[in-house]
N, C-alpha and C positions, 0 to 999 in steps of 0.2 A: 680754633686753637687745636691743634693736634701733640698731642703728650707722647713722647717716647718714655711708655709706663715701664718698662723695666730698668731704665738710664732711670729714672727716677726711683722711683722704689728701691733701687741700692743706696742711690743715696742717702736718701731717709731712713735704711738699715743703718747705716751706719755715722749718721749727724745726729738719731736719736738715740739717747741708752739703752739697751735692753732691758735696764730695771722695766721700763714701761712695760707691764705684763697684763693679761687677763686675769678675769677672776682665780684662775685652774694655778695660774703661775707662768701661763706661757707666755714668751713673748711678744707683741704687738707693734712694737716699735719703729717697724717698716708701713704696716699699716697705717698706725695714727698718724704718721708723719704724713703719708703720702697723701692723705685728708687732709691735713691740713695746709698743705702746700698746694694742694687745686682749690682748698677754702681760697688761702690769697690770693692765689690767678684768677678764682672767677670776681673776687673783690675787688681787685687792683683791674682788672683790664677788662673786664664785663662783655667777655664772648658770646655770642650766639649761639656759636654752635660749637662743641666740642668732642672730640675724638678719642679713649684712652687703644693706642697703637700698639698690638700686642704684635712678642715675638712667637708662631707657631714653629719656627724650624728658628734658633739662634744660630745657626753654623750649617747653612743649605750644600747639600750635595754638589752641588753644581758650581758652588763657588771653591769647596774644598777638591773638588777634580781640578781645578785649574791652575789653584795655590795652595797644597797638601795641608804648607803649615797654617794657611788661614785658621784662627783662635784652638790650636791645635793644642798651647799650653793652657785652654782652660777648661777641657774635656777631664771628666774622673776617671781617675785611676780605674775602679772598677766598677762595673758598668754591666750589667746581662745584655749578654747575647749580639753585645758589639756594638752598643747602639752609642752616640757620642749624647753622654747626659752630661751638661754644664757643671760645673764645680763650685757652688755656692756655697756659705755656711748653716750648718747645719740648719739653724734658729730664724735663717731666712725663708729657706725652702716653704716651710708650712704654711708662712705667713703670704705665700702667692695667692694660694683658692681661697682663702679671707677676703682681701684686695680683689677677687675680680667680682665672689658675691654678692660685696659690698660695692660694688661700682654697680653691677648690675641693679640691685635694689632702691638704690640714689635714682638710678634711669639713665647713668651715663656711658654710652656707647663704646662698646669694646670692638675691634675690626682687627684680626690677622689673616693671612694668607695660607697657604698649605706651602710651603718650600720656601719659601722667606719668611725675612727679617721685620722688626715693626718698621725700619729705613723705609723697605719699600714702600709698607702700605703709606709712610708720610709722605713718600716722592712720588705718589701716583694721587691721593688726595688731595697732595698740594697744588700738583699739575691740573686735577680736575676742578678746585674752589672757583667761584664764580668772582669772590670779595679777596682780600689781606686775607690771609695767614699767619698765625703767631703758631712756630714749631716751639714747644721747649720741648731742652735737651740739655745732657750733660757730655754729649759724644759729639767729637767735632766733624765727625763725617759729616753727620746733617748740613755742613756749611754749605754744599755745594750746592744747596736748594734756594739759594738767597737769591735773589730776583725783585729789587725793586720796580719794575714793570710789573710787575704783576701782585705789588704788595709782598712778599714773601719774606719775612725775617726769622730770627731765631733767637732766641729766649734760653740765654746759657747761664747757669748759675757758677757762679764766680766765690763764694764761699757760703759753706754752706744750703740752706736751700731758701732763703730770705734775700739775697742777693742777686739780680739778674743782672746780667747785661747785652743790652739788646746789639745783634749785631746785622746791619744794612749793609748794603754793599761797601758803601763809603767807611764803615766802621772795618768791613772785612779787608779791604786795600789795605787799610792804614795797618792793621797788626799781620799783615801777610803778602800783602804786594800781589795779591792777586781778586779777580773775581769768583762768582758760587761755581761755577763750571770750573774753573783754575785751580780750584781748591783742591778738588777728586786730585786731577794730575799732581799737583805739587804732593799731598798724601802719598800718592803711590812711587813720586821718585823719592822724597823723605822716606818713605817707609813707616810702621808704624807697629811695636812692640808688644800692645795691646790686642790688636788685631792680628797677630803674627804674619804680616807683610814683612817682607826684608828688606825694601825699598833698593836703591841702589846705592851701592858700598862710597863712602867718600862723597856721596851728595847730600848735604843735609840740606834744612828746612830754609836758610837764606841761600844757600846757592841754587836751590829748587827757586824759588822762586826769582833771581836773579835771570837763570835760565828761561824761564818760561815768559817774562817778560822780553828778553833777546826775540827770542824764537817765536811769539805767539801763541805755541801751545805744543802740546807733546808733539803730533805730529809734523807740525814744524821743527821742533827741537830731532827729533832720530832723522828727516830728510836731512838738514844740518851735518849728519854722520859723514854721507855723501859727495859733501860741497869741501873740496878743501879753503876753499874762504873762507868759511863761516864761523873762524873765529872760534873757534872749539882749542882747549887747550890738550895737549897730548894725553893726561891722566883723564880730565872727562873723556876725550873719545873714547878710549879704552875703556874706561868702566860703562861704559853706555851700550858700545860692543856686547862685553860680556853680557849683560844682564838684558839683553836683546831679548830673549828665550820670556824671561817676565816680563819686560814692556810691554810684548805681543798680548799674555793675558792677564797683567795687571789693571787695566782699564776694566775690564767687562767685572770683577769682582770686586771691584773700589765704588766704581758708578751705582748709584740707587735705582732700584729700577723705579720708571715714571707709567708705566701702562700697563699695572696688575687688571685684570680683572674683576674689580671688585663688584658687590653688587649695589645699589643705588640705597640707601640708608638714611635715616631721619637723625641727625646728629645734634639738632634743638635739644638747648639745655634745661631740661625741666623746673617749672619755680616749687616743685614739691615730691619727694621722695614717690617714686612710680610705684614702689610695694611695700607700702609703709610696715604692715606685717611683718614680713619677711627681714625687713631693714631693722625691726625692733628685737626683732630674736636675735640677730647677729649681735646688736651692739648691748647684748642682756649676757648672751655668752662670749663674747668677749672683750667688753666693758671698753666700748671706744669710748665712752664720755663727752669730753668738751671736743677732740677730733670730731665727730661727725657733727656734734652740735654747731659746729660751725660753718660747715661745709655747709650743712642745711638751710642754715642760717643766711649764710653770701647765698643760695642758689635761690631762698624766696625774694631778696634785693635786687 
């Protein structure tokens, strides 16, 4: 099971109240949430091994050389020395290095990259599992990792974070008209608001996928340009034209990467807290309570 721990842990910001506070007054609310939400995953679907996927770079240079506005509206205003710092709320930020202490103390494996996203380290983990994979996530990029050959699904919460819905290939056709690979493509002629993609003007998310069933796939679809048979109607060519300039590099910043480097890592999920110590200071100074009680609880079961 590999978690995309910051797609998550927003949510848990903000599905739980912030009345949920520490002793001190602060508050917790993304933590305890985020406990108890891998409490019910290790409950409900009893992993072996488990991954919490961090983001070391959320907005990699490399992908912002290619596509400026890539998550360009969600960089703070002010920021030293130029550096692009995410725009979180205040009440969240602190409650990160709690969340990864407290994963660390539990004994559950934290993995990021230097220059990427957690995307990557799941599409290069996923690629590397030997069994099924359960990705959850809240970010529908991930879809493009689905692969039932290989076991590979995704675990999306649907309201709230008590809701999932699992989605397989067959599940991904039916609400998209495409498969995990189709998906990246049909995101990048969609476009996508969130991630400051601007997709291509006039194609949305059913004529994207209209298209790319026609054609096969992107590169089927712009050879299409080419062909005056191919059934292109005069407004798509033309928009397709234009936006030629980001076809070219909209794929390499859409697609996950599949072959980080990572180093080989013991992701067995422990039946007992690895530093019990340590795991009791935390939860004394900042009163996680029945959250961790339960996590601990599902990971001796």
């Amino acid at each position: 099971m590999l978690l995309d721990t910051a797609s998550l842990y927003f949510r848990a910001y903000h599905g739980v109240p912030d009345s949920v506070r520490a002793p001190d007054g602060t508050p917790v609310n993304a933590v305890r949430g985020l406990l108890d939400f891998i409490a019910r995953l290790v409950k409900d679907h009893r992993p072996d091994a488990l991954v919490a996927c961090m983001d070391e770079d959320w907005r990699p240079a490399w992908r912002v050389a290619l596509i400026p506005t890539y998550k360009a509206h969600r960089v703070a205003d002010e920021v030293p020395d130029g550096a692009d710092v995410e725009e979180v709320p205040d009440t969240l930020s602190p409650q990160v290095p709690v969340i990864e202490a407290v994963l660390d103390a539990v004994g559950i494996l934290r993995v990021g990259a230097p220059e990427h996203e957690a995307d990557d380290v799941i599409g290069t983990l996923s690629h590397r599992a030997a069994g099924p994979v359960d990705i959850v996530t809240g970010d529908r990029d991930l879809f493009q990792l689905i692969d039932d050959s290989r076991g590979v699904r995704v675990l999306y919460p649907v309201r709230g974070m008590a809701n999932l819905a699992a989605f397989d290939e067959a599940a991904l056709r039916e609400k998209y008209g495409v498969d995990g690979p189709g998906y990246a493509e049909l995101a990048l002629l969609r476009g996508d608001p969130s991630d400051g993609l601007p997709g291509v003007p006039g194609i949305g998310e059913k004529t994207a996928a209209k298209l790319l069933a026609r054609y096969g796939d992107l590169a089927g679809l712009i050879a299409a340009l080419d062909d005056p048979t191919s059934g292109l109607t005069p407004a798509q060519h033309r928009r397709l034209r234009e936006a030629a300039d980001y076809l070219a590099v909209a794929p390499r910043v859409v697609r996950v990467v599949t072959d980080l480097p990572l180093p080989e890592r013991d992701a067995t999920l422990p039946a007992s807290p690895r530093d019990p110590e340590a795991l009791a200071a935390l939860n004394e100074r900042w009163g996680l309570g029945g959250s961790l009680s339960r996590l601990v609880a599902a990971l001796a079961r």
